[in-house]
Each structure stands twice: as C-alpha cells, then as structure tokens.
N, C-alpha and C positions, 0 to 999 in steps of 0.2 A: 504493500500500500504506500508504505514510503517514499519508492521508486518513482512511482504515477506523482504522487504531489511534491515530490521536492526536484528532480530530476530536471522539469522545465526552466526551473529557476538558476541552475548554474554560472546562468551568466550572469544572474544578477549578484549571486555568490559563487565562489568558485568550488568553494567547500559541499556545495550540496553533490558534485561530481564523485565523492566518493560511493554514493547509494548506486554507480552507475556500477563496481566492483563486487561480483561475488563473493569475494575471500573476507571485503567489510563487511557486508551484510549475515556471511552465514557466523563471522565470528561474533558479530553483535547479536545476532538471535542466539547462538550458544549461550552467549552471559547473561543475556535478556533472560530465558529461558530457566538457566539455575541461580538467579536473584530472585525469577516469580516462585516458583518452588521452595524455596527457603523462604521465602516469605508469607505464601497461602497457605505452608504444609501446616504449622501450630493452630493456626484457624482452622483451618478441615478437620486437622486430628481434634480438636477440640468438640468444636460443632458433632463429630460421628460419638466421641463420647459422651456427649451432653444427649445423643439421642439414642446412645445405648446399640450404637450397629455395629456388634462386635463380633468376630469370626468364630464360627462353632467348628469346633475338632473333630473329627471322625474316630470315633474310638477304636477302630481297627488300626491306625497310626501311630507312630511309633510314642513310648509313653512319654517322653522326656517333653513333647509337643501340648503336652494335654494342659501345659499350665500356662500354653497363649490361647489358651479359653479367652474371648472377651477384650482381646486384641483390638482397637476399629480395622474394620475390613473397608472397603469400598474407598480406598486410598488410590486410586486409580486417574480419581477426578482429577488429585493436583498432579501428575502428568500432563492428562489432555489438556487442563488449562493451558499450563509452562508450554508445551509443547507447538498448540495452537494458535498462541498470542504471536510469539515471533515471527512464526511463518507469516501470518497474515499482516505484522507489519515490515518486514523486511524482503519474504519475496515479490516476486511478481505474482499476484494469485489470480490474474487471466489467464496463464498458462493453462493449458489441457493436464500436465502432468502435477501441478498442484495441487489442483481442484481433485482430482484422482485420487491424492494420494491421503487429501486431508480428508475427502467424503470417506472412503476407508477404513483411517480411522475414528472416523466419528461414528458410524454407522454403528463398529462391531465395538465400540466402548458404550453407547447404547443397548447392543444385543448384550453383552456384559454387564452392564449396568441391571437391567432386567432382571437377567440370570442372579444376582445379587442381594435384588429389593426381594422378588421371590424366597430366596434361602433366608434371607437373612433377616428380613423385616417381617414378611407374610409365614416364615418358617416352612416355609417349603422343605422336606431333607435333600429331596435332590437337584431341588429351582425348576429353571426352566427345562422344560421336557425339552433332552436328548435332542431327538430327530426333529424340534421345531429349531433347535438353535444350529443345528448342522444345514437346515435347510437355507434359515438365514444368509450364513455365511455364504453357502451354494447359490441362491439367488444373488446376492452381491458381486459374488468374483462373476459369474455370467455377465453384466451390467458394466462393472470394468471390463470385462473381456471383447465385450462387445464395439465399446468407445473407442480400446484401443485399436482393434484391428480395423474398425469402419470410418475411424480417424486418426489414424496413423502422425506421428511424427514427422516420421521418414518414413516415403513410399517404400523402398525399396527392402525395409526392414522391419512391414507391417508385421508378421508370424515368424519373424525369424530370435533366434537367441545366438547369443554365442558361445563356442565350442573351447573352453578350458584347453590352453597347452599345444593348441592348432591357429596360426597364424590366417587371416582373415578368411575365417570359414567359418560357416552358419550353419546351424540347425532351421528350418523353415516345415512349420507345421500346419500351412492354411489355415485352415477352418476348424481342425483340430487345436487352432495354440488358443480361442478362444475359451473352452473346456480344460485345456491346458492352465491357463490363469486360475478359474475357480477353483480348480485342485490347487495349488498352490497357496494362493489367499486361505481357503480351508484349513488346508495342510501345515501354516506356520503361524497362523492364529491358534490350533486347539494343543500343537508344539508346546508354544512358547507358555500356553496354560497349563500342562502336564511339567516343565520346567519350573514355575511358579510354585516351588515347595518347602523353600528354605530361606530364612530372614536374607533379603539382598543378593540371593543369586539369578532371579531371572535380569533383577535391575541392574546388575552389574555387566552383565553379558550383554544386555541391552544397549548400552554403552558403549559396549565394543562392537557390537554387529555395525552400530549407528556410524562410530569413527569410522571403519573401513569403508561402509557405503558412497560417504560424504568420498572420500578421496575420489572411489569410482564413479560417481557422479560426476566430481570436478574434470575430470581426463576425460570421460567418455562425452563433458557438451564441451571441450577447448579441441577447437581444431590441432593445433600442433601437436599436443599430447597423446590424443586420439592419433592420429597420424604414427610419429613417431613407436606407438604401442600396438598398432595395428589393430586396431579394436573397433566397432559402431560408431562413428561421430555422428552426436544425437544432439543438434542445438541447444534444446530449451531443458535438457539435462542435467544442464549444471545449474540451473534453478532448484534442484533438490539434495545441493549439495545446503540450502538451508534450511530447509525441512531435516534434515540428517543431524546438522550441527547443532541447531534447537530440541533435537532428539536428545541427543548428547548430553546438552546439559541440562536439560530437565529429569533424564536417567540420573544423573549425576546430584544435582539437588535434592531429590527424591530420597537417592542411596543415604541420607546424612538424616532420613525418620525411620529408613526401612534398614540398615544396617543392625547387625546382632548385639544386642535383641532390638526386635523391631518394636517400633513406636504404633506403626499402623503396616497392615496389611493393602495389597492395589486391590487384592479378588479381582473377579472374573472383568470386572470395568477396564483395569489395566490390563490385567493379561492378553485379553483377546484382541484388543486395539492396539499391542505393541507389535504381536507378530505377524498383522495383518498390515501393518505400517511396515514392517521391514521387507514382506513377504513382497509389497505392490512399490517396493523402490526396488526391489531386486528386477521387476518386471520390468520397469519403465527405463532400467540401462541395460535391459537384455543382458542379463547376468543370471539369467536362474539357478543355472546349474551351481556358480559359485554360491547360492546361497545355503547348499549342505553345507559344504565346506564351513564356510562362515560361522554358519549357525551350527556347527555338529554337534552343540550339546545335546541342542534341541532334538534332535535328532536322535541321538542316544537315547535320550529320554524316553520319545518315544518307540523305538524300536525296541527299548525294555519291557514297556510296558505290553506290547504286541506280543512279546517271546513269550514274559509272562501268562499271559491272558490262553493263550494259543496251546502251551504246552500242559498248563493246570487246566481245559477243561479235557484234554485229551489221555490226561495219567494221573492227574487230580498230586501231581509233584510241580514243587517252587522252582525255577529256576534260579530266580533271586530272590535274598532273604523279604523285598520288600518292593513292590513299583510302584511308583519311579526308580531310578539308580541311583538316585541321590539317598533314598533311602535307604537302601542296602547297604551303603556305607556307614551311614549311621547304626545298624542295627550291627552293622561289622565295629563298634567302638570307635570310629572317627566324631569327631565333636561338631557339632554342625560349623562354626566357622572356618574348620578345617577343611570341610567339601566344599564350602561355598570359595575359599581362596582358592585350592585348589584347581574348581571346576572353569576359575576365573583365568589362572595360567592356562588351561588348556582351549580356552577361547580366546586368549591372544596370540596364541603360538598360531593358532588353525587360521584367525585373522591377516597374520603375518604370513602365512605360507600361501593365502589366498592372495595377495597382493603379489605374492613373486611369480604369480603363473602368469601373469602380464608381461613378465621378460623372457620367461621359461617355455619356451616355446618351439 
C-alpha cells in the first residue's frame, strides 16, 4: 500500500524512492511484523485468559503435557495479525500472487479458527468434522489452482515447476498441476498441524521455511539472478519475498510467548494458515518439489504418523512409541526442548542444503 501512495511522490522527496526496493520493504515488514507481535501477543494472551480458551490435553499424550491443561490456545491470531499488516502495507497487494497468497492464508486460519471455537469454546472433543475441514482446504487449493493456471504469471510457465538438480528443465503438468496445487495446499496445511506438538517447534521451523523462501523468491523475480541460477524468472515474485520476511518475523515474535514453556498455544488458527502460506509461496516460484526438502520435518511428521496408523491397524503393533515423532522422542526421555532444538538444526541444515541445489546442478 505504501508503494501506490508514497512512490508518486519521489520527486517531490527523494527518500520516498526507497519503497521503490524490495530488500527495504521486505526488511521493514520483517520488523514491522515482530514489533506487532511483541506487542498484541500480552493482549491476546490476556484477552484468551480472561475468557478462559485454554487448550484441552488428550489424555492419550504423553503425561508430562497434561499440566499445559488450560494453556490459551487460539494464539494463532497474533501471527495473522503480525503477518498481514506488513504485507498489506509494504507490498504491492494488486499483485495476483499477493492476493493469493494472503486469501490463503486467511481463509485456512478461518477454517482453523472454527476448528478451535468448536473444541475449545463449544467443547466439541474433536471440532470440526474431519472430512468438512479437508474439504475446505480441497475446495480452496482448487480456486488457487485454478487462478493460477487460467492467469498465469508467465505464459510459458503456466503448469510447469521446477526440477531440483536439473539445469532449466521443467516438470509441466497441464491440467493436472491445477489438482496438483490442492494436494499441496492440503498437504502442508494439515503437515504443518500434525508438526504443531511441542512448545515452539512448528514456530521455529516456520521461521526457517519462511527465510529460505524469501531468498527464492528474491532470485526467482530478479532477472540477473534468475538468469545466472538458471531457474523461472517470475517478475512479480519477488513481491513475496515480503510476505516471506513478514512471515519471519512474526514467526519470530510469536516464538518469544510460545517458547518452552509456552505462554499460549496458535491451535489449529495458526497451524493450518502457516502451512498453507508456505505451501502456496512454494507454488507461486515453482518450487514444489523443494518444499519437502524445506519443510522435511513436516514431512517426517507426517509420514510417522501414516506408518503408525497403517501398521497398528494391520498387526495392532506400535511402530513408534508415540505419533507424531516428536513424540517418540519424548517418551524415549529427550526433554521437550531438547526435540524442539534439535528438530530446529535439522530444518536449517535441510534449509541450507535446499538452497545449494540452485548451484548443484
């Protein structure tokens, strides 16, 4: 927004020329971002205890968990606030790939949000039914899917992605990449909620998915870098190198109520809207594939809980003492902030290894 109104002015000041620079904008929304955060988090966590919406334990979970009975859950909001303010004043939000990225995640911190006021408020034990919140999601990525391919960026790169580790070569999926997108969106929205088990490890990882994007972002809309990396040059791309860094630091704000022990809980408000936000930046620099990579916690996560599920109803035997994997550890005597740092090096290494396949080639 700043852009549009200050932007015409430069000559009348010279200074208003830096709104014209990505790299100002996305570092201003990063601070912007965890300054709002640090700031709304004592008021929200207050407000949720003053109204009593505190996170119920599953008593099947491990027991040491059972004494953040009563936690506020629904800490998700100050995210989307922190996260939504900057973008909307420091990017361009006429963009196609803003508007995308931000309906996204507003939509699915909505369908979370729901899922929340449900369990938490109206005591629902399990919220929102299942297969209404999967459908959700499913109708959503369809809706993005469909924008992006029937209004493309770049013609030429309407269905296509790019191929990890293979110098300018594409995957191009037609008509299939729009079905393509909804699995994805689905895919790292209900991730990143299965991740979501340990004081500050989805938020921490969050952080790091969000740095790495921002960089791929910035190379994949700068001609030269693009160029010289042999990658999509996607113009209006590097516009979501501020939505990335606003990510960032409102991950980052966040982490300093949700850190161990946690102050407040995001629940499903947060969760579902953070990996649906990484899941549709992954999309819009044709990056899918890197976003395992990226995100391989998430991933872990869930392919544990899948082995789990898969092999106990077939032999009625655990694979892991507990799913998610983060739990397993726990119940193997690792201390919870011991998994959560842990799990925090292992998504900066996968982060860092994800950035080298850009020369690796």
């Amino acid at each position: 927004m700043l852009y549009y109104l200050l932007t015409p002015y430069s000559d009348t000041w010279i200074g208003f020329n830096v709104f014209r620079y990505i790299t100002f904008r996305s570092a201003s929304a990063a601070v912007m971002a965890l300054l709002i955060s640090l700031f709304i988090g004592p008021v929200i966590i207050r407000m949720l205890n003053n109204r009593q919406v505190g996170e119920e334990i599953r008593p099947e979970g491990p027991e040491s968990h059972l004494s953040k009975r009563g936690t506020p859950s629904m800490g998700g909001v100050i995210i989307l606030v922190s996260v939504l303010t900057p973008t909307l004043l420091f990017a361009k939000i006429a963009q196609t790939n803003i508007i995308l990225v931000m309906g996204v995640t507003i939509v699915l911190g909505l369908i979370g949000f729901l899922d929340d006021w449900l369990k938490i408020i109206k005591k629902y034990p399990k919220g929102l039914v299942a297969r209404y919140k999967l459908l959700g999601q499913i109708i959503l990525g369809l809706v993005a899917g469909c924008v992006i391919y029937f209004f493309p960026d770049v013609e030429s790169a309407r269905s296509s992605t790019s191929l990890p580790f293979f110098k300018n070569y594409e995957l191009n999926f037609g008509l299939l990449y729009i079905p393509l997108i909804a699995f994805i969106i689905t895919a790292a929205s209900n991730s990143s909620n299965l991740t979501d088990g340990l004081d500050g490890l989805l938020t921490g990882l969050t952080a790091i998915a969000a740095a790495a994007f921002a960089v791929i972002a910035y190379v994949s809309g700068h001609a030269l870098f693009s160029d010289y990396l042999n990658i999509i040059f996607l113009p209006s791309a590097g516009e979501l190198t501020v939505f990335c860094s606003a990510l960032f630091g409102a991950a980052l704000g966040y982490l300093w109520f949700n850190a161990y022990p946690a102050q407040v809980f995001m629940g499903d408000t947060g969760s579902l809207a953070l990996g649906g936000a990484i899941g549709m930046v992954a999309i819009l620099v044709k990056k899918e594939l890197l976003l395992v990579l990226i995100c391989g916690i998430w991933v872990i996560e869930s392919i544990s809980v899948i082995i789990q599920v898969f092999v106990f109803k077939r032999t009625g035997k655990r694979v892991f003492r507990m799913a998610p994997i983060h739990h397993h550890f726990e119940l193997k005597g690792w201390a919870e902030p011991k998994v959560v740092v842990r799990f925090w090096i292992i998504g900066i290494l996968l982060a860092l290894l994800t950035l080298t396949t850009f020369k690796i080639r």
